[in-house]
Residue, then its C-alpha position, 0 to 999 in steps of 0.5 A: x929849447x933843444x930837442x932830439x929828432x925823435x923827441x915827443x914821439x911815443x914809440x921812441x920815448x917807450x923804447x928808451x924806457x925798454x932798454x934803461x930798464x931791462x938790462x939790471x933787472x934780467x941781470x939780477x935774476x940770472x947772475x945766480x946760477x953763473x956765481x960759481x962761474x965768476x967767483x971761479x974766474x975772478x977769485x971771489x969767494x961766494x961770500x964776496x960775490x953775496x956782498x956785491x949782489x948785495x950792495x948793488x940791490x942797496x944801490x938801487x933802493x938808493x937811487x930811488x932817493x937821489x933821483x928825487x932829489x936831482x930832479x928837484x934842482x938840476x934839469x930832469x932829461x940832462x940828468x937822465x943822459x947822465x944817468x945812461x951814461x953811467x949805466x954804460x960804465x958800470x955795464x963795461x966795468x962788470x963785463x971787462x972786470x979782471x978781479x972781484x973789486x972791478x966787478x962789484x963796482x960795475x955791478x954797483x953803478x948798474x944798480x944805482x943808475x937803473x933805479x935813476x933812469x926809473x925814477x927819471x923816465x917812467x913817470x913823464x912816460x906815464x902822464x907826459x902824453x895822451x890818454x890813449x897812450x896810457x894803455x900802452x905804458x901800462x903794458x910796457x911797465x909791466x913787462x920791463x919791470x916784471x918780464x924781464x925779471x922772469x926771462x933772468x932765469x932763462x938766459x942765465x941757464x943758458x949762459x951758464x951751460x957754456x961755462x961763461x959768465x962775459x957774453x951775457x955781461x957785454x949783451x947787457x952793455x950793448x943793450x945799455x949803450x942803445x938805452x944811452x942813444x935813444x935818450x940822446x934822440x928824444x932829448x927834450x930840454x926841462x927845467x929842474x922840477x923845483x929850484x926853491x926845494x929843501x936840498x935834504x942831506x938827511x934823508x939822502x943820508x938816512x936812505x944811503x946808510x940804512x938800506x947799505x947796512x941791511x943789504x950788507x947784513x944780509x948778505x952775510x948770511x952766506x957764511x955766517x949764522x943769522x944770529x951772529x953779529x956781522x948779521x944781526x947788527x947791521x941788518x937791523x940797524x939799516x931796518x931802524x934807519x930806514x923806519x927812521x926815514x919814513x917817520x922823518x919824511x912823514x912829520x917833515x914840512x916839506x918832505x922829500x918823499x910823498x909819504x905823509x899823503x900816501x900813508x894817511x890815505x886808504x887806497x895807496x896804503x891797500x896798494x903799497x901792502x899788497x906790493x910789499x907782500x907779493x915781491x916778498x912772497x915770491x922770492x920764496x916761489x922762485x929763488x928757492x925752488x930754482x936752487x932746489x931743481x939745480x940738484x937734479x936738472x942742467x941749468x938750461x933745463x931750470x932755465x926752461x922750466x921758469x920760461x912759462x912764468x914770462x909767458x905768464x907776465x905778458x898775458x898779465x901784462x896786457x891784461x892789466x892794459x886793458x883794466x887800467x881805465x876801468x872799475x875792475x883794476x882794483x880787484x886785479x892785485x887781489x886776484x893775482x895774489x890768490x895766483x901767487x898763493x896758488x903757485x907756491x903751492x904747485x911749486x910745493x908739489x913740484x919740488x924736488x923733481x916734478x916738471x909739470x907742476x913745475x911748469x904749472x907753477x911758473x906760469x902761475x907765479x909770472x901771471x900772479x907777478x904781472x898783476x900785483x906789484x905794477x898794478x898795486x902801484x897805479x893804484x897808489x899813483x892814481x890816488x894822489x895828484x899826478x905831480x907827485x906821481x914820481x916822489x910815489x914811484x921812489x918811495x913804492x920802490x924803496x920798500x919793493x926793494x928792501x922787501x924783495x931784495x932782503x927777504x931773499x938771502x934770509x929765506x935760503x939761508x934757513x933752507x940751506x940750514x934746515x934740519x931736513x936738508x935743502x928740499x924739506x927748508x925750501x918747503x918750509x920756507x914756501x908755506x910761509x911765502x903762502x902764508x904772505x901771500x894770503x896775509x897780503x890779500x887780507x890786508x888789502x880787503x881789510x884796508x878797504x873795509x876799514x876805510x869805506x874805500x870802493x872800486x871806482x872808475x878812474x878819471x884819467x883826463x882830469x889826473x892827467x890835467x894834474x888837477x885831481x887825483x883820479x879817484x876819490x881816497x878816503x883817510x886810512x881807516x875812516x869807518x873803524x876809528x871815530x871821527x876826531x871832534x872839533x876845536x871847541x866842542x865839549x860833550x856835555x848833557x843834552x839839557x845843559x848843552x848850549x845852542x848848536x851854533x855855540x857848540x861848533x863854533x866857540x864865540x871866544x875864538x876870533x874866526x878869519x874872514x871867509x872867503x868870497x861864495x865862488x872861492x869857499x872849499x864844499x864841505x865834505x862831511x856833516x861835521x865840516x858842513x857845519x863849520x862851513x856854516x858856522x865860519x860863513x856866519x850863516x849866508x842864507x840868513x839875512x843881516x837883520x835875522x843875524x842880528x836878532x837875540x838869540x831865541x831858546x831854540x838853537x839855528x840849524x845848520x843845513x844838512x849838508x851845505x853842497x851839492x847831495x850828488x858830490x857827497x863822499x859816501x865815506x861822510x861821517x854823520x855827527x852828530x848822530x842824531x837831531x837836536x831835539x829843542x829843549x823845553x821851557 
């Protein structure tokens, strides 16, 4: 098998993940203030540029998808060489652009490789070595994703108080050509995840279509008004497309994506909403605010007030490292999204020109991002076996993206058009970014509540192993929708009702043998605890007691067919009572 000469060690590995991940996200947060920059010298109008800045976030929804299926069928590290090297190309091709065509494609190549190298890097980086590094990956997740994001603002105001856009655009090249070196060392040679896997044309295409035409869509919103065609159209088109997506993935035999598992599941459901609502909520809390104090303030000078938001994101950062394998880290998204709602509230005080609630704010919101989104994601991945851990980053990062990446053209578009001007849109459009805020946090205490999940303590040798989830994820509202009845059972008056055997367990119906004792499933709950009775023909009788005729007084079933420590404590009773014998 060949190997790179720093192949399998941590530090090399975690550096590789550092430089693929960080030059497109900083990138996307600090090409804003330098737009008028490279339209200027390109001869772009600010609608096309909105285009490319578009299109490239629908390539990295994209390359979400494709990175799956990739990995399915060609080998996974040959693949992610290939996905560095196209992040070269697409980073020489926008900082050596000489017209708008050139640049957009850069930026499109960037997009689409940066979401391969996520998909491709992170999740062998997360349970491709020991327990005891698990701590460490958190951390270095958190800042890439997230820190490297907050540091955008800060470089692009520096970079467009030079009055120059290239110097940043060839930093963000070399950065990717030394992502492209450290892969090459920790080359380590594997076989495609799964050769005998469905080649999925149509999700691929579904993803492709919906996320380009709701990217497009909104985009247009630069110069067109939201209910014009070239906006409405498209827009809402790719959103269709893409709800087309999840129900195909969904009811698919064998889906591209994890959706079915983590969509009936209580806990990745709770994570996957807070993340949708945080990456939607803050763009109201940074974009909006960074255009409102642009009127009064330098680039550089804006570039500084958003500087303590990275702070913010690594103190989370290595927060969230210390929690990660304890009880508490359920409640971290839920603390950081009350963070974030007390952010965009100071950011409301702090606009137009209020630098110390601004400073305030940043902080806040860096905090709030570093303990929402990535931590919401562990907890959806530590639900599910760890084998499925990179279908669940792919499609956390589609709906992130689409969340993310929408919202924040729609928000400026209604405050640039606001009837008060920008300052008085851009409140507005924080107190709704408040408002998701605290739905997100609502949401994800009423999933739990509703489902009977609960805090636990993840059991990361046996996710690791890749034998079990790291907890225990009861289904998706549990405790408010009823608990569905067997096949066969009809309810009926107690005096006309049949014995218990024959009320679970129809004896018209041809029942398959059972399994041998060692190889019999324990049963979860009163209801399967009784089918397991029924299907097992009684074990704990003998074979003369079984064949005696049955007496006016129905058989009961054990209590609870396993082992009372291992119960789930989401197990439904039911019946609800005793079966009281019927009287002669």
């Amino acid at each position: 098998m060949r190997q790179g000469p720093l192949a399998g060690r941590y530090p090399a590995v975690a550096a590789m993940v550092t430089l693929a991940l960080i030059p497109y996200l900083a990138l996307s947060a600090a090409v804003d203030p330098l737009v008028p920059i490279i339209s200027a010298q390109l001869n772009m109008s600010t609608q096309t540029m909105s285009l490319g800045s578009g299109l490239g976030n629908a390539a990295y929804a994209v390359g979400t998808v494709l990175a799956v299926q990739f990995a399915q069928h060609l080998p996974q590290r040959r693949m992610l060489l290939a996905y560095a090297v196209v992040l070269v190309v697409g980073s020489v091709l926008a900082a050596s652009a000489v017209n708008g065509t050139m640049f957009i494609c850069g930026h499109i190549l960037q997009g689409l490789a940066t979401s391969m190298l996520l998909i491709a890097a992170a999740p062998p980086l997360t349970i491709g070595f020991p327990r005891d590094k698990l701590r460490n990956t958190a951390v270095i997740m958190n800042m890439c994703v997230f820190g490297a994001v907050a540091l955008g603002p800060f470089i692009g105001g520096v970079q467009a108080e030079t009055d120059a856009w290239r110097p940043l655009f060839w930093i963000v090249a070399g950065i990717a050509f030394l992502a492209l070196v450290m892969a090459a060392l920790t080359f380590e040679d594997a076989p495609p995840a799964d050769l005998d896997a469905p080649r999925d044309l149509r999700a691929i295409g579904l993803a492709s279509v919906g996320c380009a035409a709701a990217f497009i869509g909104a985009s247009q919103l630069t110069s067109h008004a939201f209910t014009d065609p070239a906006v409405i159209v498209p827009m809402l088109g790719g959103l269709a497309l893409i709800v087309v997506l999840i129900v195909y993935q969904f009811k698919a035999p064998r889906p591209l994506l994890t959706v079915r598992t983590m969509l009936t599941s209580s806990i990745p459901v709770a994570g996957v909403g807070v993340a949708l609502f945080a990456a939607a909520a803050s763009v109201a809390a940074t974009a909006l605010t960074a255009e409102v104090f642009m009127q009064t303030y330098s680039p550089v000078q804006v570039g500084l007030l958003y500087l303590p938001e990275l702070g913010g994101a690594i103190v989370m950062a290595f927060v969230f490292g210390s929690v990660i394998s304890k009880r508490s880290m359920h409640y971290l998204p839920l603390v950081g999204m009350g963070l974030l709602a007390a952010g965009i509230v100071m950011f409301r005080l702090a606009i137009p020109a209020n630098q110390p609630l601004a400073l305030i704010a940043s902080a806040l919101t860096g905090l709030a991002l570093g303990a929402t989104v990535a931590p919401a994601l562990f907890v959806a991945g530590f639900s599910l076996q760890s084998n499925s851990l990179q279908r669940v980053f792919a499609i956390i990062e589609l709906l992130r993206a689409v969340a993310a990446f929408m919202v924040a053209p729609i928000f400026a578009h209604f405050a640039a058009t606001a009837a008060g001007g920008l300052t008085a849109g851009a409140g507005d459009a924080l107190w709704v970014g408040f408002g998701l805020s605290i739905g997100g946090a609502l949401f994800g205490v009423a999933v739990y509540a509703l489902s009977g999940a609960r805090p636990q303590k993840p059991d990361l040798d046996q996710f690791l192993d890749g034998e079990s989830p790291a907890w225990y994820s009861p289904p998706l509202l549990a405790r408010a929708l009823p608990p569905a009845l067997p096949i066969g059972i009809r309810r009926s008056h107690r005096s006309s009702s049949p014995p218990l055997r024959d009320r679970y367990c129809s004896p018209t119906t041809e029942r398959p043998a059972p399994p041998p004792r060692s190889n019999r499933p324990r049963p979860s709950s009163q209801v399967s605890a009784t089918l397991w009775w029924c299907a097992s023909g009684n074990p704990s009788m003998s074979a003369s007691r079984r064949s005696r005729p049955r007496t006016s007084t129905p058989i009961r079933p054990p209590k609870y067919a396993g082992s009372p420590s291992r119960r789930p404590h989401t197990a439904h009773r039911w019946p609800p009572g005793p079966v009281s014998r019927r009287r002669r």
